[in-house]
C-alpha positions as CSV (number, residue, x, y, z in Angstrom):
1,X,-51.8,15.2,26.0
2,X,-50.7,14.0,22.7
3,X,-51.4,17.4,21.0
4,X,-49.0,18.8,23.8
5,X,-46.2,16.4,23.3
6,X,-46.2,17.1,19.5
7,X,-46.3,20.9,20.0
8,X,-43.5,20.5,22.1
9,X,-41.7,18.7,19.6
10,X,-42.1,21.3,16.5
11,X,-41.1,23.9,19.4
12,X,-38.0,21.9,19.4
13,X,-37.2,21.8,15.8
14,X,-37.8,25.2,14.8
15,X,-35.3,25.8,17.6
16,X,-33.0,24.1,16.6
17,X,-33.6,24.7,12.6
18,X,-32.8,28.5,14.0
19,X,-29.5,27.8,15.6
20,X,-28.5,25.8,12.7
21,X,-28.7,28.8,10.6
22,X,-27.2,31.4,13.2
23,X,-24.5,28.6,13.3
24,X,-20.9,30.2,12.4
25,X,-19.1,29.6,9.0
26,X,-15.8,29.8,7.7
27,X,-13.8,28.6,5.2
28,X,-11.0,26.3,5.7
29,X,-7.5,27.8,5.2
30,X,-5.6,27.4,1.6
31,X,-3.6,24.3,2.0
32,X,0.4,24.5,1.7
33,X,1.7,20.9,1.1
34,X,5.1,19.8,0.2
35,X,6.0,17.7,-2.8
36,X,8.6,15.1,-3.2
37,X,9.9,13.5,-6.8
38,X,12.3,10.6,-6.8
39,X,14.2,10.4,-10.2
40,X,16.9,7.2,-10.6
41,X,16.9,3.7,-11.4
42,X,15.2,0.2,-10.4
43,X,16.9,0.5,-7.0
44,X,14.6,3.5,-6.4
45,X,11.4,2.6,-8.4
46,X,8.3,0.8,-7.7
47,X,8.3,-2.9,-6.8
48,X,12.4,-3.2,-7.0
49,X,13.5,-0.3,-5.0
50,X,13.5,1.9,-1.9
51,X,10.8,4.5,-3.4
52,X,7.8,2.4,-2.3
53,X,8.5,2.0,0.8
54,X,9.5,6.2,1.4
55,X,6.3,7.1,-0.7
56,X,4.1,4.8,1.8
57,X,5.3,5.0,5.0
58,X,7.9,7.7,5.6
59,X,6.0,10.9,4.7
60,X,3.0,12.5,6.0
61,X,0.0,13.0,4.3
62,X,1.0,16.8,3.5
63,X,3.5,15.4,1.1
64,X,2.9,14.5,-2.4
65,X,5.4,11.9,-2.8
66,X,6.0,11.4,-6.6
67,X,8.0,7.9,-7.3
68,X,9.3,9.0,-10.9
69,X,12.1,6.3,-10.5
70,X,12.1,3.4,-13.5
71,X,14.1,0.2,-14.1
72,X,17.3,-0.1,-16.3
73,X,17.8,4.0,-16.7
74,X,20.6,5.7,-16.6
75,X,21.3,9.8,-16.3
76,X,22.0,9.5,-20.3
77,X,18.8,7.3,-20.8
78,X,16.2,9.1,-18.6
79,X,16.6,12.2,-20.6
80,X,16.8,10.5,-24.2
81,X,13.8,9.3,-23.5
82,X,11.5,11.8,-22.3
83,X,11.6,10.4,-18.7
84,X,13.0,13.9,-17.5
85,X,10.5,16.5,-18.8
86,X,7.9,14.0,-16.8
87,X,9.7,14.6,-13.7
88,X,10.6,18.5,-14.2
89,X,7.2,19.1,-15.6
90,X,5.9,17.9,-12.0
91,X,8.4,20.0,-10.3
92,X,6.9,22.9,-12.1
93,X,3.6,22.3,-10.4
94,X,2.7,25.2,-8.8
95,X,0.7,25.2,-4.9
96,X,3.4,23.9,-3.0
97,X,5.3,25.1,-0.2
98,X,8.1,23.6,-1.9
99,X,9.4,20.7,-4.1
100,X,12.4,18.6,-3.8
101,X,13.5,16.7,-6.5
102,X,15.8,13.4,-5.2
103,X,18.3,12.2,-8.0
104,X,19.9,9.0,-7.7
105,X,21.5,7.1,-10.6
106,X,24.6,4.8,-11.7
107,X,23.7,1.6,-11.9
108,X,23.0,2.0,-15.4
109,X,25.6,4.3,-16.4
110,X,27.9,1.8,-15.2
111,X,26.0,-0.9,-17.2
112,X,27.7,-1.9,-21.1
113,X,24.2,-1.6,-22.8
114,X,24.7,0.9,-25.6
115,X,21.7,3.2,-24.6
116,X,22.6,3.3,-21.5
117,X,26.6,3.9,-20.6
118,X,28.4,6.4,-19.6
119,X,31.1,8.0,-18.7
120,X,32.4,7.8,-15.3
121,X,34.7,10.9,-15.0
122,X,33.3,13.1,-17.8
123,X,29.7,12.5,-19.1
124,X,28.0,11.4,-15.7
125,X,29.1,14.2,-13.7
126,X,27.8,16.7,-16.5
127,X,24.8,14.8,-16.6
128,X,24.4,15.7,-13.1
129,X,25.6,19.4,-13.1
130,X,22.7,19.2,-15.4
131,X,20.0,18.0,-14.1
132,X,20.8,20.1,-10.8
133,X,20.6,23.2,-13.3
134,X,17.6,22.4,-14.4
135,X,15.6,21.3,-11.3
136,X,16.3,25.1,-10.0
137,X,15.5,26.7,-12.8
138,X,11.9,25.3,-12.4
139,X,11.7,26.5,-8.8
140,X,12.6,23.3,-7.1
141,X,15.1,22.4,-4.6
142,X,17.5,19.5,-6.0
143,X,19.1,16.4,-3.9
144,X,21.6,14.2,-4.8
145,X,21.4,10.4,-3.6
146,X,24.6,8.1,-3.8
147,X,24.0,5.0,-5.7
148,X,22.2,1.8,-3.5
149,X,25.3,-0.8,-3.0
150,X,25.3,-3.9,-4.6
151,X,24.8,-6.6,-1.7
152,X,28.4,-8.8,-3.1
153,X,30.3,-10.1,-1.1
154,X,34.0,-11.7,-1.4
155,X,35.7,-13.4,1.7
156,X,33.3,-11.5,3.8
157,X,33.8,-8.4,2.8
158,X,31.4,-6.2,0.8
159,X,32.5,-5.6,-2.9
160,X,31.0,-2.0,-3.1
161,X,31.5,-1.7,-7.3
162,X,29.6,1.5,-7.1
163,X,32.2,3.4,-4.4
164,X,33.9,5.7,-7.6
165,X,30.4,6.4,-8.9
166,X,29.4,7.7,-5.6
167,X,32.5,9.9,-5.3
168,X,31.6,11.5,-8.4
169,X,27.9,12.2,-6.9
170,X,29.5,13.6,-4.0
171,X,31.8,16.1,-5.6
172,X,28.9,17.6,-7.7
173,X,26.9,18.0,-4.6
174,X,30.0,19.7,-3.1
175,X,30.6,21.6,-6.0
176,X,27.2,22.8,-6.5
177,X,26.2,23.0,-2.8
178,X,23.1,20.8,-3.0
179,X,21.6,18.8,-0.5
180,X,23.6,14.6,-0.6
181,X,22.1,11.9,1.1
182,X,24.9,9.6,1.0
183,X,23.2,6.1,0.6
184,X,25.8,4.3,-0.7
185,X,27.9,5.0,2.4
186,X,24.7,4.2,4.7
187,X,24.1,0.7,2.5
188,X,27.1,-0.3,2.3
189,X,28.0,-0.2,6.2
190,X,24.4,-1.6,6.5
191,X,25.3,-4.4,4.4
192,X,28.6,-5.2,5.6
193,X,27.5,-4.9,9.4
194,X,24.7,-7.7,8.2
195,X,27.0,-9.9,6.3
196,X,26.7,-11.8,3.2
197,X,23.8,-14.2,4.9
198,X,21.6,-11.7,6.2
199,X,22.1,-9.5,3.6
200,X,20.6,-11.7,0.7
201,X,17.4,-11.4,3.1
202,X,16.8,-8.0,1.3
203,X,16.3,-9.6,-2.3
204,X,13.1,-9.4,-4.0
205,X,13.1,-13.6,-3.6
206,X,14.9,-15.9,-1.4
207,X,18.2,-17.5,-2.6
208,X,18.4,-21.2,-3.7
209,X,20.7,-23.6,-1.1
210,X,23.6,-22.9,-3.3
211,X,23.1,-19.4,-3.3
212,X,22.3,-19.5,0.2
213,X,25.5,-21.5,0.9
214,X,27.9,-19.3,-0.6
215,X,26.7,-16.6,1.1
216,X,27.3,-18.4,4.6
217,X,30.9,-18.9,3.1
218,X,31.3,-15.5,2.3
219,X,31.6,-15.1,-1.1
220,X,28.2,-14.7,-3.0
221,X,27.5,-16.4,-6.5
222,X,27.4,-14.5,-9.7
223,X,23.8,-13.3,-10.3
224,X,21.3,-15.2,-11.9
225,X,19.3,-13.7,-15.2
226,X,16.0,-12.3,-14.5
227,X,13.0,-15.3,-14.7
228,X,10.9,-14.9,-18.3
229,X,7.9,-12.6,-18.0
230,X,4.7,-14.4,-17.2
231,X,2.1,-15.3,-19.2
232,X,-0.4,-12.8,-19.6
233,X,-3.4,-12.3,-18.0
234,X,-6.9,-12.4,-19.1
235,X,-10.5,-10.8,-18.2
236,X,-11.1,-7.2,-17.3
237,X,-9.2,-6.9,-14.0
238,X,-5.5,-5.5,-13.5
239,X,-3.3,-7.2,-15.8
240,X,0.0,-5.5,-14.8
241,X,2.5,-8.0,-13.3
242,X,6.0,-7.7,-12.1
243,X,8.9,-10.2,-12.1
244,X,10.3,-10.5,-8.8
245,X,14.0,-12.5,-8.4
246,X,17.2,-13.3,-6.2
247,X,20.1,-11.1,-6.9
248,X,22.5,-9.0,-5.2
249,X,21.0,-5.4,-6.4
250,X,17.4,-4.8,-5.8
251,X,14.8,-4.9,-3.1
252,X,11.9,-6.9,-2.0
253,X,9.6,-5.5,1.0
254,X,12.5,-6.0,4.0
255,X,14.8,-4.4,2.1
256,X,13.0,-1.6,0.5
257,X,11.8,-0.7,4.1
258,X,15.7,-1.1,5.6
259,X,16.7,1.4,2.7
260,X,14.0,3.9,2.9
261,X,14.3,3.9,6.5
262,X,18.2,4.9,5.9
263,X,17.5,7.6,3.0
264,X,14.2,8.9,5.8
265,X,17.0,10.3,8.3
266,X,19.9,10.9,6.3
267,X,17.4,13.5,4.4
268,X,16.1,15.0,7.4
269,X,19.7,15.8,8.1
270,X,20.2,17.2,4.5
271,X,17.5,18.9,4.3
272,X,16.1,20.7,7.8
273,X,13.0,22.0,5.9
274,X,11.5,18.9,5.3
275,X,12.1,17.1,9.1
276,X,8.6,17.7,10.3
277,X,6.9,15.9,7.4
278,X,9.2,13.4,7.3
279,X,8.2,10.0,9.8
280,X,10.9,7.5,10.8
């Protein structure tokens, strides 16, 4: 009986060792993903800005979602220092179905630092024309973005000091036909619609009472400088840090999601390509 039962069972396994190899094979089909680079400022880059958020949550996996976006940069600075061949260099990846590269500056052209102004009327826009030029060239589609607001308030009402900057954006977009996603527009109505309260949830930190107070009044307080760096840390783990704070300008998680969710459907509506790998 027990010489039956294992005859049986090496019956069984050649049987099935002989439909394992009569098994059909085939090769999976060549991928064709989409890529996505963010280029701007802190309001778009990791930890301080909207990019996170879009990267993680509002694209599928068939997107390679490049957050090229870095604090304190303007479209003068970027370039200067090398910052743009990063970014065009990815867009020049081949394999993809197709690349969009999302530019969105201002902050820091606005700012007085002297590696960082610029021109309003003359040298910003050019910057732009520019970097639109050069994004095509490399095969890659180019978007404009409108500036993030500032979250200011005076009497109630938001003190959008970025409006004229995003007219500029706007006009080269029109000029040029390329895709706009018009977040200072979509901020700025979300802000105001919050008021001066609610809107200081969006900071990195929460505000102090006095902060907070003025804010229930209507008119927010000047910004406080950024906190010192902390001390370093030691042993062989991670030893990045970043310096979170209250102001009226970048993002902490609520906010960063708020704002990616707004830039999410205002560039499925730019760009029709890119709706199905886009998630809300």
């Amino acid at each position: 009986m027990i010489r039956l039962l294992a005859t049986a069972a090496a019956a069984a396994l050649l049987a099935s060792g002989a439909q394992a190899q009569t098994r059909e094979r085939t090769d999976a089909p060549p991928l064709e993903p989409y890529k996505i680079i963010l280029v701007g400022d802190s309001t778009m880059a990791p930890h301080s800005g909207w990019g996170g958020a879009f990267c993680a949550r509002h694209v599928k996996s068939s997107v390679a979602c490049v957050n090229a976006g870095r604090g304190g940069r303007s479209t003068r600075s970027y370039r200067q220092e090398g910052g743009w061949d990063i970014a065009l260099a990815e867009a020049k990846v081949p394999g993809y179905r197709g690349t969009w590269v999302l530019i969105q500056f201002a902050h820091n052209d606005q700012s007085s630092k002297s590696e960082r102004w610029t021109d309003e009327t003359t040298e910003f826009p050019a910057n732009l024309r520019r970097f639109v030029e050069e994004v095509r060239a490399a095969g890659a589609t180019p978007v404009l973005v409108t500036p993030l607001t500032r979250r200011e308030f005076k009497d109630g009402k938001l003190k959008n000091t970025l409006a004229s900057w995003s007219d500029q954006v706007r006009a080269v977009a029109k000029a040029m036909d390329v895709p706009l996603v018009d977040l200072n527009a979509l901020s700025a109505r979300q802000a105001q619609e919050m008021g001066a309260e609610t809107a200081t949830k969006l900071a990195q930190e929460p505000p102090t009472a006095e902060e907070l107070a003025a804010a229930q009044a209507g008119t927010t307080l000047t910004a406080r400088p950024a906190p010192p760096p902390p001390p370093p840390i030691a042993g062989d783990g991670a030893r990045g840090q970043v310096t979170r704070k209250f102001d009226y300008t970048h993002l902490g998680d609520v906010g960063a999601e708020l704002t990616a969710k707004l830039v999410t459907q205002a560039l499925a509506r730019a760009v029709p390509g890119l709706r199905s790998q886009l998630v809300r």
